[in-house]
C-alpha positions as CSV (number, residue, x, y, z in Angstrom):
1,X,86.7,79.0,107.7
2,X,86.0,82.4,108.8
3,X,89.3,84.1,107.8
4,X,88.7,83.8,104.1
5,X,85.1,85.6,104.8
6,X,85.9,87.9,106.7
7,X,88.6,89.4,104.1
8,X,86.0,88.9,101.2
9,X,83.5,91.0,103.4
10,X,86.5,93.3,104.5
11,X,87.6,94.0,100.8
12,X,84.2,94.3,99.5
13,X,84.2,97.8,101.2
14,X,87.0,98.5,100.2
15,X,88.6,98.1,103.4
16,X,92.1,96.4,104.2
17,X,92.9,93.3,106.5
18,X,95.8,93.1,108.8
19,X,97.4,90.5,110.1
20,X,99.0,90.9,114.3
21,X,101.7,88.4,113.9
22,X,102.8,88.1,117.6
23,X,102.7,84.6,117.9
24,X,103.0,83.5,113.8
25,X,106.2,82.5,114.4
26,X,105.4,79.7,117.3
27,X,102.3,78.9,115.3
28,X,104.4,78.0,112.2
29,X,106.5,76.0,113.8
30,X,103.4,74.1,115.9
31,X,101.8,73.7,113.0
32,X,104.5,72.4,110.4
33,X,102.7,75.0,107.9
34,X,104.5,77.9,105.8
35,X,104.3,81.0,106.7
36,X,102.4,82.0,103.4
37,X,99.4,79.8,104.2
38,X,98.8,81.9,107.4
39,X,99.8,85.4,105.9
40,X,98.6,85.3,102.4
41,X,94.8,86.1,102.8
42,X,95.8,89.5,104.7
43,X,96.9,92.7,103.4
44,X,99.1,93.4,105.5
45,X,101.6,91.8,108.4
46,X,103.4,92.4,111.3
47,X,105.7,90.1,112.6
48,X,106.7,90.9,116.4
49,X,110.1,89.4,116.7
50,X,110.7,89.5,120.6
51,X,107.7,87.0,120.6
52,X,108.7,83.0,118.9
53,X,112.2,84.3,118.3
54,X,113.4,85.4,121.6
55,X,114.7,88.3,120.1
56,X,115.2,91.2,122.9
57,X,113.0,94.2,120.6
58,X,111.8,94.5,117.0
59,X,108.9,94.0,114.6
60,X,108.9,93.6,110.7
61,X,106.2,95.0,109.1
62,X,105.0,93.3,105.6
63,X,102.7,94.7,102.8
64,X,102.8,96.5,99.7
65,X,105.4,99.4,99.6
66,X,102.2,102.1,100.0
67,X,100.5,100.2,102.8
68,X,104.0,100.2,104.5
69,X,104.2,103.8,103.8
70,X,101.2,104.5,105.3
71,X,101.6,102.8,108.0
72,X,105.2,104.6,108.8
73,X,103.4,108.1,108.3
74,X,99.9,107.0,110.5
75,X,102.8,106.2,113.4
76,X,104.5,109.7,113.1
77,X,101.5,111.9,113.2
78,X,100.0,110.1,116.0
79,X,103.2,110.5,118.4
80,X,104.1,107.1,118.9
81,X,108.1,107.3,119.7
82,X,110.3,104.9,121.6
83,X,111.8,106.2,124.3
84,X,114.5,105.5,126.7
85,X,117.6,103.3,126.5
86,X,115.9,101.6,123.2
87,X,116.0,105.5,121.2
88,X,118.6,105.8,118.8
């Protein structure tokens, strides 16, 4: 399977793997698999919840509390703001 390799190549340069969860949730479901069989080989996650939930907006971002953190500060510097009727 090429996942598994491509994280073991990926960590042995020290470099993280992430996970685009767009469609995890309608691939879960497909599949009759947990969730943690897909996610667990990945550093990080994000879960887009307005695709296999039918929610309107939203995503839930998944990872160890500094990759998180990072992630939240790499957003901010780079400008990345929702705008319009969706800004509270």
């Amino acid at each position: 399977m090429i996942i598994p390799k491509m994280n073991y190549e990926a960590h042995a340069y020290d470099l993280k793997t992430h996970l685009d969860g767009a469609r995890l949730l309608n691939t879960v479901v497909t599949s009759n698999r947990p969730v943690a069989d897909y996610v667990a080989p990945f550093d990080t996650v994000m879960l887009c919840l307005s695709k296999g939930s039918d929610s309107s907006i939203g995503a839930l971002p998944a990872g160890s509390v500094g990759d998180i953190a990072r992630a939240r500060t790499l957003k901010q510097q780079s400008g990345l703001r929702t705008c319009g009727p969706l800004r509270v």
